[in-house]
C-alpha positions in Angstrom: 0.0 0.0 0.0 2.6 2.4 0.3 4.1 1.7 -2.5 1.0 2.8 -4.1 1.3 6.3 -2.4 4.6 6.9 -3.3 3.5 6.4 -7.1 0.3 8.3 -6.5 2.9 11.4 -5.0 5.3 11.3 -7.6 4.9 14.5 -9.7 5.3 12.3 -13.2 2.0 11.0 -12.4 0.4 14.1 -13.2 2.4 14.2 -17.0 1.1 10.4 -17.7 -2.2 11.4 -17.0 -1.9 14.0 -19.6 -0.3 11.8 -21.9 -2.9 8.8 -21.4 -5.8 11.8 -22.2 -4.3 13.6 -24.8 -5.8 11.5 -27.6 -9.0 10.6 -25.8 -9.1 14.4 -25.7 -8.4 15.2 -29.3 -10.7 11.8 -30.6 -13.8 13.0 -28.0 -13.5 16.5 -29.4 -13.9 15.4 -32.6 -16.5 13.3 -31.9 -18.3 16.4 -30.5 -18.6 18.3 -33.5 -20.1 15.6 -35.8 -22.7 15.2 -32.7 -23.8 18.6 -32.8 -24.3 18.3 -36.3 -26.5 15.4 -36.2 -23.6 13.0 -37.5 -22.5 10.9 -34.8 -18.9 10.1 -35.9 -19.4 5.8 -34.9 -15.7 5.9 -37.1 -13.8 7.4 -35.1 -11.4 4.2 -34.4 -10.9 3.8 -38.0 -10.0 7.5 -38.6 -7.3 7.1 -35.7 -5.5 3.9 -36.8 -5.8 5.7 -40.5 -3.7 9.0 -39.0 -1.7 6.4 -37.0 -0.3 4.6 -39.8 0.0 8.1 -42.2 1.8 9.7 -39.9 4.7 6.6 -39.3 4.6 6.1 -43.1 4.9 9.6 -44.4 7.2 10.5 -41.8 9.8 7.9 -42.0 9.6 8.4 -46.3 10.0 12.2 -46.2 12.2 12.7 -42.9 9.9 15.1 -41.6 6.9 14.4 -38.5 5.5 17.9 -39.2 4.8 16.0 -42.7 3.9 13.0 -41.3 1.3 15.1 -39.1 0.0 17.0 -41.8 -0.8 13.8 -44.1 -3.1 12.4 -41.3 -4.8 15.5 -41.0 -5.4 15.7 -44.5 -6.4 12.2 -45.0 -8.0 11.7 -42.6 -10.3 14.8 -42.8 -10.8 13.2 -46.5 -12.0 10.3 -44.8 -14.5 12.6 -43.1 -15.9 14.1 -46.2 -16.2 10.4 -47.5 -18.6 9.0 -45.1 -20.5 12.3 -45.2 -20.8 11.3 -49.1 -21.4 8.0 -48.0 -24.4 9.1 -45.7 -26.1 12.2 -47.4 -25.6 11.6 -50.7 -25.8 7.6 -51.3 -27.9 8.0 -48.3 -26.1 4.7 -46.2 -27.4 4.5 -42.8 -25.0 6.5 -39.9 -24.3 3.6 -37.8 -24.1 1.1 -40.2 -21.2 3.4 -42.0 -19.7 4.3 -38.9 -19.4 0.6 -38.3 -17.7 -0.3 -41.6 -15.3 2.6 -41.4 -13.5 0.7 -38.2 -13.4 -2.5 -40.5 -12.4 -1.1 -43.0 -9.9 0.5 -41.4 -8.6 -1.8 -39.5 -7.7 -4.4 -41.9 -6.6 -1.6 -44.4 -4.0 -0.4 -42.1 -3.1 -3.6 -41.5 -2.3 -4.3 -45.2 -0.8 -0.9 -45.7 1.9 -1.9 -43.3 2.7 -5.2 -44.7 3.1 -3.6 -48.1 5.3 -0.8 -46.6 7.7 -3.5 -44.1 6.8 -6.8 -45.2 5.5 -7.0 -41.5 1.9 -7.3 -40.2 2.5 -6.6 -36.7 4.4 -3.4 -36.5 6.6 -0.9 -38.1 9.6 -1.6 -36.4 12.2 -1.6 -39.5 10.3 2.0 -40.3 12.3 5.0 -39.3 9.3 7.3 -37.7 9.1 10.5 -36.9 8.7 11.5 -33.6 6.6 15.0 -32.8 8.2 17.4 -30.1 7.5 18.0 -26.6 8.0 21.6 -25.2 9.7 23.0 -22.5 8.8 26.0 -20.7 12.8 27.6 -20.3 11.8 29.4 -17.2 9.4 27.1 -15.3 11.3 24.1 -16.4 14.0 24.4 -13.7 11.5 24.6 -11.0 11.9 21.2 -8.4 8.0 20.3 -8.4 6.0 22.7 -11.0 8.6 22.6 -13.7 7.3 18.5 -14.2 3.7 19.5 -13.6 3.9 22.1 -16.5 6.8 21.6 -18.8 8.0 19.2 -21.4 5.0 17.7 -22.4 4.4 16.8 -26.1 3.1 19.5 -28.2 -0.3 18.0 -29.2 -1.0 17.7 -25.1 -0.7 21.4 -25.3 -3.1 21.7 -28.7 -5.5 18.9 -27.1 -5.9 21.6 -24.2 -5.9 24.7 -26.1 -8.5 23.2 -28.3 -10.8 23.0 -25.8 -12.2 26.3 -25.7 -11.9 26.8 -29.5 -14.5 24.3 -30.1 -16.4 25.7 -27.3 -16.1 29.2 -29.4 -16.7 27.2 -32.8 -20.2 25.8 -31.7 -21.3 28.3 -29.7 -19.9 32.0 -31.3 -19.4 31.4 -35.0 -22.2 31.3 -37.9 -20.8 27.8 -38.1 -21.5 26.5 -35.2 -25.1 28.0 -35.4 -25.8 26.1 -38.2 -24.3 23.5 -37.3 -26.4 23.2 -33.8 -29.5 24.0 -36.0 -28.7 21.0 -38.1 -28.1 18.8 -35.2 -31.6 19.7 -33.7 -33.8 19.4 -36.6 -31.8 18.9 -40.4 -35.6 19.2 -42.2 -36.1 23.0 -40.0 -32.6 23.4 -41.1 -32.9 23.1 -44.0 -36.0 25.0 -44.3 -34.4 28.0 -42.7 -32.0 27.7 -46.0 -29.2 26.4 -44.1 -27.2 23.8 -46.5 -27.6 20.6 -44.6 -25.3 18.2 -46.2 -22.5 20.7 -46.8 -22.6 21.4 -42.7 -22.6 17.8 -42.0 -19.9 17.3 -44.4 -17.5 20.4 -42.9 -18.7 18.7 -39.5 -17.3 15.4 -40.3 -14.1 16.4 -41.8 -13.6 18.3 -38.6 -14.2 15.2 -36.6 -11.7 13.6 -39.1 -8.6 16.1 -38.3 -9.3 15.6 -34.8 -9.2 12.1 -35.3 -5.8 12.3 -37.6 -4.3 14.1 -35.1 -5.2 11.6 -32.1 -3.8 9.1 -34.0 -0.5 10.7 -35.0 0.1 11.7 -31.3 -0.4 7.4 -30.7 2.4 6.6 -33.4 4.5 10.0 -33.3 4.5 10.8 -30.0 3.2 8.3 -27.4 5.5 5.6 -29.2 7.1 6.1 -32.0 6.1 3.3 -34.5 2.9 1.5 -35.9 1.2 -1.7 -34.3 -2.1 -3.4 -35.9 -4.7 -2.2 -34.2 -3.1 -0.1 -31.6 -5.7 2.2 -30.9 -6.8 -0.7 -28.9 -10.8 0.6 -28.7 -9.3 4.4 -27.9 -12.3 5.4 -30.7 -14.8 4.3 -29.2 -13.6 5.2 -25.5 -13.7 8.5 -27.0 -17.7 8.3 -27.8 -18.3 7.0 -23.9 -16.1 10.5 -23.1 -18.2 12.9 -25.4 -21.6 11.6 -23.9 -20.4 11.6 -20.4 -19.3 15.2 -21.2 -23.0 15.7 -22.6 -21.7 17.1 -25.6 -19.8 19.8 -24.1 -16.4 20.9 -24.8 -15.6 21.7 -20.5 -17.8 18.4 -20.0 -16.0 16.3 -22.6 -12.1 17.8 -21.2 -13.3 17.0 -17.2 -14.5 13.3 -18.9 -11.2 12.5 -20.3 -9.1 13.7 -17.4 -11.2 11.1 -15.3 -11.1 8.2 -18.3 -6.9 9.0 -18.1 -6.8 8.8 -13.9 -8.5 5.6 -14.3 -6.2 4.1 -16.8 -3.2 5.6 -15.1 -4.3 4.1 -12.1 -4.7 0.5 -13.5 -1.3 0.9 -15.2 0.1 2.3 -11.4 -1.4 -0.8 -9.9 -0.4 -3.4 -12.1 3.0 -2.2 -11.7 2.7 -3.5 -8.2 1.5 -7.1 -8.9 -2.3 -6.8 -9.1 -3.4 -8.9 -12.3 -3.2 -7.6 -15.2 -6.6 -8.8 -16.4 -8.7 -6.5 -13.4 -6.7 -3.5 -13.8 -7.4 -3.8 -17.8 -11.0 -3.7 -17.1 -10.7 -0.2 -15.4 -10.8 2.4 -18.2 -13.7 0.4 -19.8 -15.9 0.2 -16.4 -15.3 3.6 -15.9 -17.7 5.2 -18.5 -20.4 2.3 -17.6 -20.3 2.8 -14.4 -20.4 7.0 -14.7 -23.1 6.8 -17.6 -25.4 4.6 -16.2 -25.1 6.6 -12.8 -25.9 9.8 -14.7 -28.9 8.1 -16.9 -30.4 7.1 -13.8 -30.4 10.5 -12.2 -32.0 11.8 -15.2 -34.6 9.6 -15.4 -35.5 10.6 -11.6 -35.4 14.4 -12.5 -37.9 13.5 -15.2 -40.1 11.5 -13.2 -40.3 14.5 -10.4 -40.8 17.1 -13.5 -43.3 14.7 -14.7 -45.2 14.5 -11.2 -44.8 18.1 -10.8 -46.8 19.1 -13.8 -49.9 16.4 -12.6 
């Protein structure tokens, strides 16, 4: 047990945490902006191990991460703009396309790296890129708050600062107006002369940078190479974040943070001989256990609004 505190007082906790919810972060805040346009993004996975995978293979061809990064966004905010194609114009069913996306995906990146190294596991003869980390020169020589606040990777920093500029996005821009009206009612939307598809389109290839970039922090930044599959269901803990958050960019942040201390925990704890299998089970029992605690106390405030207007 004290073992345990020691590791729960060490000041590098505080940086893994970050670390662990930087691309939650970046994939839930994605996730949000395709849900406030009616256009739940189900593909998030897939969009991450898509930037994943750009981002190692671009990176380690041209030399350059910042080139690596950029070819994730792009691709996959093209992604993004494909399944809104998909949806509004060959009219596929959201879920459905959402669903085939992480398929696809998955065994697409899969191939892509056996055609690149010959290897289906991981791009281990691949040179990658690695993104930087930045240091603060004045607080970073300071014993305790100079590892709280400095030399964390740069898209920690963007993950955070991105925050209230989606919160500005939907909520202060013509954008975002639209976009909200769209989410509430497309057919009132659309009748108000807002151009529905185009919005959901813009909103999904939003949701796909986001996602591009949570997956190039994965492979350029929290390691530095590819693995199949190694967002390891990081997509769809994302979703569970944005609806614990309630679709909120504060709400989806204060999610995350508590998704990250729970996985930072289990990886703390399995570091002193728990099993392995339990403390895997945390970050996943997390968002049950917080979402079905905050659907029953809705229900109860609608059953007492409901008695109260008898």
């Amino acid at each position: 047990m004290s073992g345990l505190f020691e590791h729960l007082a060490d000041p590098a906790l505080f940086a893994t945490v970050l670390r662990v919810m930087t691309p939650l972060l970046l994939a839930a805040l994605g996730v949000l902006i395709s849900d406030r346009a009616g256009v739940f993004n189900i593909g998030m996975e897939g969009m991450m191990l898509v930037g994943a995978l750009t981002g190692v293979l671009v990176s380690a061809g041209t030399g350059s991460a910042w080139l690596g990064l950029g070819a994730a966004i792009v691709l996959c905010g093209a992604v993004g703009c494909l399944m809104a194609f998909v949806i509004n114009g060959l009219g596929a069913n959201l879920i459905i396309t959402g669903i085939a996306l992480n398929l696809a995906a998955s065994s697409a990146t899969t191939l892509g790296l056996f055609f690149a190294t010959g290897d289906k596991g991981m791009s281990g003869s691949l040179k990658s890129g690695v993104l930087p980390s930045v240091r603060l020169p004045v607080i970073d020589g300071i014993p305790v708050l100079g590892p709280l606040l400095s030399g964390h990777h740069i898209l920690t920093w963007f993950a955070l600062f991105a925050v209230p500029l989606v919160s500005l996005l939907v909520m202060r821009t013509p954008f975002g107006l639209h976009m909200r009206a769209v989410g509430v009612d497309p057919k009132a939307a659309a009748a108000a002369g807002i151009p529905v598809a185009r919005v959901q389109m813009l909103a999904l290839m939003l949701s796909g940078v986001f996602g591009g970039l949570a997956g190039a922090y994965l492979s350029m930044g929290y390691v530095s190479w590819f693995a199949q599959d190694m967002t390891a269901g990081r997509g769809f803990i994302a979703i569970a974040i944005e609806v614990m958050g309630m679709a909120t960019p504060l709400g989806t942040l204060i999610s995350a943070v508590i998704i990250a201390v729970a996985e930072t925990l289990a990886i703390t704890m399995q570091s002193l001989g728990l099993p392995n299998e339990l403390m895997q089970m945390i970050p996943y029992v997390v968002p049950i256990v917080v979402l079905t605690f905050w659907a029953s106390r809705r229900r109860r405030s609608l059953a007492r609004i409901a008695q109260l207007s008898k």
